[in-house]
N, C-alpha and C positions, 0 to 999 in steps of 0.2 A: 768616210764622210768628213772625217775634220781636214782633213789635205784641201779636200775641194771647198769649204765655205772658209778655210786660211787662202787657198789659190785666190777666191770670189775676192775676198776682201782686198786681198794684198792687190789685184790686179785694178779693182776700182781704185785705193789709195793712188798710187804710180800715176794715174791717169787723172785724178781727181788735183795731184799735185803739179803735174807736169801740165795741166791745162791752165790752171791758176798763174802756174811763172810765163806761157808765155804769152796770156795776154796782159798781165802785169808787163812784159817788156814791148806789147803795142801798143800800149796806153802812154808808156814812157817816151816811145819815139815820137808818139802823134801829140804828146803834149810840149814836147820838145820841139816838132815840127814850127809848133805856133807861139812859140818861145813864153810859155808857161814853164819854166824849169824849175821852180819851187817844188810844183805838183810830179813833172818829170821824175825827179830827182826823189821823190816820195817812192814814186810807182815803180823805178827802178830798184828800192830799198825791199819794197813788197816783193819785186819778184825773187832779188838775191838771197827773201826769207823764206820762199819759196820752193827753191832752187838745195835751201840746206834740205827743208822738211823731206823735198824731193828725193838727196840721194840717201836722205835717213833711210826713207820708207823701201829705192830701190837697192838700198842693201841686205835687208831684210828681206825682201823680195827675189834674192838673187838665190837666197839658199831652196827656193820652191819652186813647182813646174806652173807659173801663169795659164790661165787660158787667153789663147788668142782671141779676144773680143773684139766684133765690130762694133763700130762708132755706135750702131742702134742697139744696141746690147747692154749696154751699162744701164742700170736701173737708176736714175737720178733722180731725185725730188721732183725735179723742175727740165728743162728742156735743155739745158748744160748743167757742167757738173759743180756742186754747189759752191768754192772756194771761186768760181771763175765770174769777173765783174762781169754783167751787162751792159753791152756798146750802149742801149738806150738810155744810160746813166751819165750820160758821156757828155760831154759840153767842154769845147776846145777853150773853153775860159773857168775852166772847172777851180774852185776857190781848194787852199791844204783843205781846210774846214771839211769841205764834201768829201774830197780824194778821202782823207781818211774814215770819213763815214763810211763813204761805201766800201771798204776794205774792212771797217768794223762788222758790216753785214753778210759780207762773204765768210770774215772769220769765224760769226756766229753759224752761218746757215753749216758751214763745213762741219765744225764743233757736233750742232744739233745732226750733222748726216754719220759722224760717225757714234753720239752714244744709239742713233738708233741702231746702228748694226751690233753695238754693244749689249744692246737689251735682246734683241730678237737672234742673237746668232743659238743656237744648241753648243756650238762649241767650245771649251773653255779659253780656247790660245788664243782663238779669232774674240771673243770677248772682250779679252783680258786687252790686246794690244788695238780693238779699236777703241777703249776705255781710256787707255795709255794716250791716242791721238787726239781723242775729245779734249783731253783734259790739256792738251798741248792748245790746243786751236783755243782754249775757253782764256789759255793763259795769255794767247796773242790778241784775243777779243780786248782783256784786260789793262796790256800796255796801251794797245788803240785808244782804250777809252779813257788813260791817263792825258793821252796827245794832246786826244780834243776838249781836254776841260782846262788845259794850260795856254788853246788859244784864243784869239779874241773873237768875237763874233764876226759873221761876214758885214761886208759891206751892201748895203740895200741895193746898191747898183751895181755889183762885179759881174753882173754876165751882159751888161748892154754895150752894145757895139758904139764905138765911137762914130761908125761912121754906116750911113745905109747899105744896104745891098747894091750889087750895079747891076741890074733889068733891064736888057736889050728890049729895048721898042719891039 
């Protein structure tokens, strides 16, 4: 029983992490597309933080036998998995201020996804190291929220388009 709810975890971790960097790195291209680089240049920082958590988690992971899950197989809170922003959040003139909000709330949703596996696992190892990750996520929650009290507030008007849409007759 402990191999498989350490497999369960470790196999959600991998995939929980590795979903997170890369739309942290589509968020970057698409904000870069629309030469928003401030925010790019954010989202690009998110995912290379991402990317470490990543191969922490798949080294750790390497020493265990995974299960092969499909995509509809991972038990997520929510309908991806929790560290991963939502495109609905997205606005191609997205302000730092927001970029790093919404990355504060992935940080926390991840955080809250792993003490719950922390409280409800029976097993001690699986416990102990998704405790170990909560407590990583809660510390990333925390730099984030040092970010956004050092910047200024947004401006009342940063998401309006200089210029109309063009509407074919």
């Amino acid at each position: 029983m402990t191999q498989t709810d350490l497999a369960a975890f470790l196999a959600h971790s991998v995939e929980l992490e590795s979903e997170a960097r890369e739309r942290y790195l589509e968020l970057a291209d698409a904000m870069r597309a629309h030469h928003n680089t401030e925010v790019a240049d954010f989202f690009m920082r998110m995912a290379h933080e991402s990317g470490l958590h990543l191969e922490e988690v798949a080294q750790i992971a390497a020493e265990n036998a995974l299960p092969d899950l499909k995509p509809w197989e991972f038990d997520w809170p929510g309908e991806e998995s929790p560290e991963t922003a939502s495109y609905e959040a997205i606005h191609y003139r997205l302000s730092l201020r927001q970029a790093i909000q919404l990355a504060l709330e992935n940080e926390l949703a991840a955080q809250a996804f792993y003490a719950s596996f922390a409280q409800s696992s029976a097993d001690a190892t699986t416990a102990e190291l998704a405790a170990q990750f909560a407590h990583e996520e809660s510390q990333h929650a925390a730099q984030l929220s040092v970010m956004l009290k050092e910047l200024p507030p947004d401006d009342a008007h940063h998401r309006e388009d200089d210029d109309d849409p063009h509407m074919p007759e």
